[in-house]
N, C-alpha and C positions, 0 to 999 in steps of 0.2 A: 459751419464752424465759426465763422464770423458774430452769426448774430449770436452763437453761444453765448460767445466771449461778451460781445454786448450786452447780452440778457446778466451775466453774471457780473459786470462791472455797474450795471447799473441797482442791480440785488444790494450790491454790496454797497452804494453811494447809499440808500436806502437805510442800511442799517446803522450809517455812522452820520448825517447831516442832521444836525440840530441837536443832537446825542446828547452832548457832555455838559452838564452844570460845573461850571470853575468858580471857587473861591477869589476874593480880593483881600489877594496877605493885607494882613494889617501892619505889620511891623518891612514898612519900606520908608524908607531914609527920605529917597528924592523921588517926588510925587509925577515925575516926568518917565519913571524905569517904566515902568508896567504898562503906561499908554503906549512908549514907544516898540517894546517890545512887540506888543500885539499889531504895533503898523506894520514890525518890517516882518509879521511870521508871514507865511504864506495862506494866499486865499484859501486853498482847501481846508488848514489848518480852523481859520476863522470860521468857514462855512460848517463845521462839525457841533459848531459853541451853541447851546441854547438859552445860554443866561449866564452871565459874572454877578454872582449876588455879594452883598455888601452889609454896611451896618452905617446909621445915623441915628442911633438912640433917639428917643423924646425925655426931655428933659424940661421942668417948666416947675414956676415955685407959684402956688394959689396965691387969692388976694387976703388970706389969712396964714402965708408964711410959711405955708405947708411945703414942704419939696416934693416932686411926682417925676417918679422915672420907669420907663419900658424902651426896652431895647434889645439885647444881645447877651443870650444865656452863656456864650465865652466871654464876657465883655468886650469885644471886638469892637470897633470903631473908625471912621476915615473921616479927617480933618474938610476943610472946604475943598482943599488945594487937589485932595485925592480925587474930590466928587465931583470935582471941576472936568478932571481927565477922564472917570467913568461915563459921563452926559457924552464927552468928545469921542469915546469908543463907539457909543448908540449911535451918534449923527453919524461921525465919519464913518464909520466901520461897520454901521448894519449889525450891531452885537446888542442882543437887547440885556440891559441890567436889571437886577432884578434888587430891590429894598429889604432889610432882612428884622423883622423884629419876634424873638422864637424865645423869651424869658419864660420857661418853666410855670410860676406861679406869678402872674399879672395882678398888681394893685388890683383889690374891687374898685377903689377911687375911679381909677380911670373911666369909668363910663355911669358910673352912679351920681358923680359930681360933674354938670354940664360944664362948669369952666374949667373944669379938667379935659374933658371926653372933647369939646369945642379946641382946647391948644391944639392935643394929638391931631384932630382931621387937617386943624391949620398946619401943622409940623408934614402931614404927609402933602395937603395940599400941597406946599410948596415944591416935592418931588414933582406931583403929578403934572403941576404947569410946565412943568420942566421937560417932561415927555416921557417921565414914568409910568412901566404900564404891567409893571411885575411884580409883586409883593408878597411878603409871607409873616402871616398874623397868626400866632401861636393864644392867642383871646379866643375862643372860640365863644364865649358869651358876649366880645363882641360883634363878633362873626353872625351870629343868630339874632340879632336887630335891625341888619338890615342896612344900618345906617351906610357902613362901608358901601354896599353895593349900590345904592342910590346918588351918594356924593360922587365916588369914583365909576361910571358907570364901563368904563370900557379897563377897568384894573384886571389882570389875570391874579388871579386868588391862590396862593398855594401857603396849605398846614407845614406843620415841624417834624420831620421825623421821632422829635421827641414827646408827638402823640401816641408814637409805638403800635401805630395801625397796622394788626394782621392778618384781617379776615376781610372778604368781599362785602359783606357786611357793613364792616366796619368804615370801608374803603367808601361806600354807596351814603354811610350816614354824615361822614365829611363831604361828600359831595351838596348833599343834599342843603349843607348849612352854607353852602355858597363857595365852596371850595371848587377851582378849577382844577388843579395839580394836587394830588393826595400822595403823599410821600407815604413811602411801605417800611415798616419799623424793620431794622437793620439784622434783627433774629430772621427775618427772610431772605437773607442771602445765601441761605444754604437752606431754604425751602423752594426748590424751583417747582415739585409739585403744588404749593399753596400758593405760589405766582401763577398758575398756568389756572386753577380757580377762581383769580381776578381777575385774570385776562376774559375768561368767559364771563362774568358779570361786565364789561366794556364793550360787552359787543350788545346788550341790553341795552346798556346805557353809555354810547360813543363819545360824547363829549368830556368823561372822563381822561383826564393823563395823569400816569403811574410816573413816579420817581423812589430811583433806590439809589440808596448813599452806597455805593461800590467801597471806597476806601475809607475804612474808621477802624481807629487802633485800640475802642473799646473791648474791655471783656466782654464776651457775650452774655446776655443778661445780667448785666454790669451790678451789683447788690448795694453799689456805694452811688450810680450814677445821678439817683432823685437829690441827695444832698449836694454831692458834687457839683450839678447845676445851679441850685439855688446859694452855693455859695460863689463858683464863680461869677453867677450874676449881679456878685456887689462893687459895685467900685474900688478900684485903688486894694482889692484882695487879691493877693495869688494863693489859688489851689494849690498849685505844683507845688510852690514855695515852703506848704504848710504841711496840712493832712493829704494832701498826693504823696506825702513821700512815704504814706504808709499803706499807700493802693498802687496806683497806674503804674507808677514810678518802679516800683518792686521788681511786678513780673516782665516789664519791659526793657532791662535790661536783663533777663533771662531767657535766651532762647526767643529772641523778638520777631525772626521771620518763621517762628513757626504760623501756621494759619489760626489752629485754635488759639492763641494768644488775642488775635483780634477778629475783626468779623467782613473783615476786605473779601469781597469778591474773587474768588480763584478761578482767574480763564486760562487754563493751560493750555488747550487752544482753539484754533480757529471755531471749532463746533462747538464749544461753550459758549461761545461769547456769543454766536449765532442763536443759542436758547433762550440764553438770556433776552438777548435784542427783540427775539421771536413774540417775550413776552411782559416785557418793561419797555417804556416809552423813554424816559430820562434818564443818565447814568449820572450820578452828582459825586462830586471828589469835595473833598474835605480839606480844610488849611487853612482858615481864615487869619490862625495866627501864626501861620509861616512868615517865612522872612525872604525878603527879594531886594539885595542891594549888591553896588558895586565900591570898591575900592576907590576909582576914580571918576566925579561923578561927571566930566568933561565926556564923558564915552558913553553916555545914555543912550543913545540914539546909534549908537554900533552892536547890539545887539538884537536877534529874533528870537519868539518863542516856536520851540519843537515838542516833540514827545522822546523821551530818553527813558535808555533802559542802562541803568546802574549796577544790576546785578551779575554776578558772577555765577556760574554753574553749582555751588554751592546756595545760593541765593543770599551770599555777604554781601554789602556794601560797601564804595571804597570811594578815598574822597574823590571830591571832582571840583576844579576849578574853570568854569566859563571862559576866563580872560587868559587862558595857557591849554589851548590842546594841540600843542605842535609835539609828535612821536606821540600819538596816544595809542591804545591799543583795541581795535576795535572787535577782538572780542569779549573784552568787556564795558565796553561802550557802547552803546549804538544808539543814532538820531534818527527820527523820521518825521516828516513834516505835516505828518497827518495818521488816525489812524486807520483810514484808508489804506495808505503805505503799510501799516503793518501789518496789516491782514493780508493784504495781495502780494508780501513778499515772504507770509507764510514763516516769520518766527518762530511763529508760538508762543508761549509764556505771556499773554496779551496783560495779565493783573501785573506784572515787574515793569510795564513803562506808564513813565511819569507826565501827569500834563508839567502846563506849563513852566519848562524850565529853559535857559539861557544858553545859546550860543552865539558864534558871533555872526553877524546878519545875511557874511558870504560866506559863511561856512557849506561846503557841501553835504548834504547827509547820506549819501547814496556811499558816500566812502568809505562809511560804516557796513554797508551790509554785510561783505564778504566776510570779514570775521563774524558778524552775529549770523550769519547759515550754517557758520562753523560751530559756533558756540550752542547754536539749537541741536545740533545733532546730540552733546553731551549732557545740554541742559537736565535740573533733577525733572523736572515736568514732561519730557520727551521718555524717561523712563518707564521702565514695566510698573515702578511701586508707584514712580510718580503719577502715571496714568490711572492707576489704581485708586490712588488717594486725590485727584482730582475729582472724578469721577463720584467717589462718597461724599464729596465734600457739597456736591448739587443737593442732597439728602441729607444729611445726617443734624441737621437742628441742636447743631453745636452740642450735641450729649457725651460730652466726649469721656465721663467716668467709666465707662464700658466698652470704651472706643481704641483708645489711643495710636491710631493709621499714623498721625502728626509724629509721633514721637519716635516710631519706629523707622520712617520714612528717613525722618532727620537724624535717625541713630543719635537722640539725645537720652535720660533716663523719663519714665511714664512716672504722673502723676493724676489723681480725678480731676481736681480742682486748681486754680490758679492762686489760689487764696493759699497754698500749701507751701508755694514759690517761698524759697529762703525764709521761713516765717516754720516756728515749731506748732505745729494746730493744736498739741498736747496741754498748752498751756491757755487753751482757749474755750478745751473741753470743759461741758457738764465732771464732774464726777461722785457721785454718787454716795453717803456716808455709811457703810454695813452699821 
């Protein structure tokens, strides 16, 4: 019985060590929150991290006046001060960081013109003396030269999910171009049979490692995302601000936890997340442009990062304050310091807890569970329909015109398309002149 238990504690160390790809919010205040956060989480927490990827645009003006920029299809960006703390998390902390440059449509300049293509290697050189050893170049023409892999010779190479790779195929021709890490376009998060076909292409070819963005609040097959991108990726423009308010913005305040709204991973429980794990190497969370600040900034260093679960049996959200959870109630809270812990204390609802979020450093997390074993019995995921419609959701390839499990599940009204969200489509119609 013993070494059961052994065999199954170490199954499970298995399934979550080196896991999780974390974002580094861009929009934090004092550049000391986020290092210290991750000093005081706990080791198991850390040892589950496979990479905090980032952004440092190249930015560089020719000697004919030209300006040249490749960087970050959100615009995302971290000052020195940030990148000062990310190096300190690699050294001290054993967390490798990973450099992020994933702009949609890259300048031809940049590798056509050598005092262009010569800045950029100098721009990443400087990472690489630095002890960068992770990188993601969304160039793939210049991926196919070579050059990268010769200058940086010990770089781990990982493409952009905004390649939209969904075939083993696919997956093997990115390899092939010198890709380490081949991220799986986000339409496969509810294709577990078309992940379980690249898994067997990686046993051809091992060297390969798969990465799936688990949380993204996209439509699936997003019809606005090519433009969306290339306008995000101009300077000093906000999407949201503009023509987001007549996409994202829409159906996202309607009915926003349903699942078909976005394309988030649904582990309702333990034995999903076990399929998934079974057959993806990397699990990557999204939020570069989240926010991570405190009130007082004298308190930096009195908080740790956990994993939290915010959702209510309804799957609402309700605010939460880091620096006040005295009488909280913890069945709709719940901390754990790893997702280890959540698995081995058997939740469930594994997609409703959040990385990296704030509490304070002596906070206990075990004083959460008893209400969330309570709140798991009620949960909508522990249900018959919930069960049900987790379950279609490993399959169904987001078709949801013919579908609608999400809408009934939520007892909200069924619609085909998200495009219909508050928006009359009659006035968008062809019509036809007799």
């Amino acid at each position: 019985m013993q070494q059961t238990k052994q065999h199954l504690k170490q199954n499970l160390k298995q399934k979550t060590h080196k896991r999780f790809s974390f974002p580094y919010p861009q929009n934090i205040e004092n550049p000391d929150l986020f290092y210290n956060c991750m000093k005081n989480a706990a080791q198991a927490y850390r040892d589950e991290i496979s990479d905090i990827y980032f952004s440092d645009p190249f930015n560089f003006t020719d000697s004919e006046g030209t300006a040249h920029r490749y960087g970050d299809v959100m615009s995302a960006w971290s000052d020195s001060r940030h990148i000062d703390n990310l190096y300190k998390i690699q050294d001290e902390l054993d967390i490798t960081i990973s450099l992020t440059f994933n702009e949609t449509f890259p300048s031809p300049y940049l590798i056509e013109r050598m005092e262009v293509f010569d800045a950029f290697l100098n721009h990443l050189q400087s990472h690489y003396d630095r002890g960068l050893r992770m990188c993601t170049i969304s160039n793939t023409h210049m991926m196919i030269t070579g050059e990268l892999q010769r200058r940086f010779p010990h770089m781990h190479w990982k493409n952009t999910v905004n390649h939209q790779v969904m075939t083993p195929q696919s997956v093997l021709d990115y390899h092939m171009m010198g890709y380490d890490t081949v991220l799986i376009d986000r339409f496969m998060n509810r294709d577990l049979k078309g992940l379980k076909q690249i898994r067997k292409l990686q046993k051809k070819y091992p060297k390969i490692t798969t990465s799936l963005l688990v949380t993204e609040a996209c439509m699936p097959s997003c019809p606005f995302k090519v433009e969306h991108d290339g306008m995000q990726a101009m300077p000093d423009y906000s999407y949201w601000g503009n023509q987001g308010k007549m996409t994202c913005s829409v159906w996202r305040e309607e009915d926003n936890e349903l699942p078909r709204v976005g394309t988030d991973v649904v582990w309702g429980d333990n034995e999903t997340f076990d399929l998934y794990a079974d057959n993806i190497d990397i699990f990557k969370f999204s939020g570069r442009m989240g926010t991570l600040n405190l009130e007082n900034d004298s308190k930096v260093d009195d908080y740790k990062f956990v994993w939290i679960n915010l959702d209510n049996i309804q799957g609402r959200r309700f605010a939460f304050d880091p620096t006040n959870l005295d009488g909280f109630d913890s069945t709709f809270f719940g901390a754990c310091d790893s997702m280890e812990q959540i698995i081995e204390q058997g939740f469930g609802s594994i997609n409703q807890w959040n990385e990296t979020r704030m509490v304070p450093k002596d906070f206990d997390v075990t004083t959460t569970w008893e209400g969330q074993h309570e709140r798991s019995k009620t949960s909508l995921w522990a249900s018959k329909e919930g069960k049900r419609l987790n379950k279609l959701l490993m399959s169904c390839k987001n078709q949801c015109w013919n579908c609608h499990e999400c809408e009934k599940v939520y007892n909200v009204p069924e619609y085909d398309s998200l495009i219909q969200v508050k928006r009359n489509i009659d006035d968008l119609q062809f019509i036809e002149i007799s």
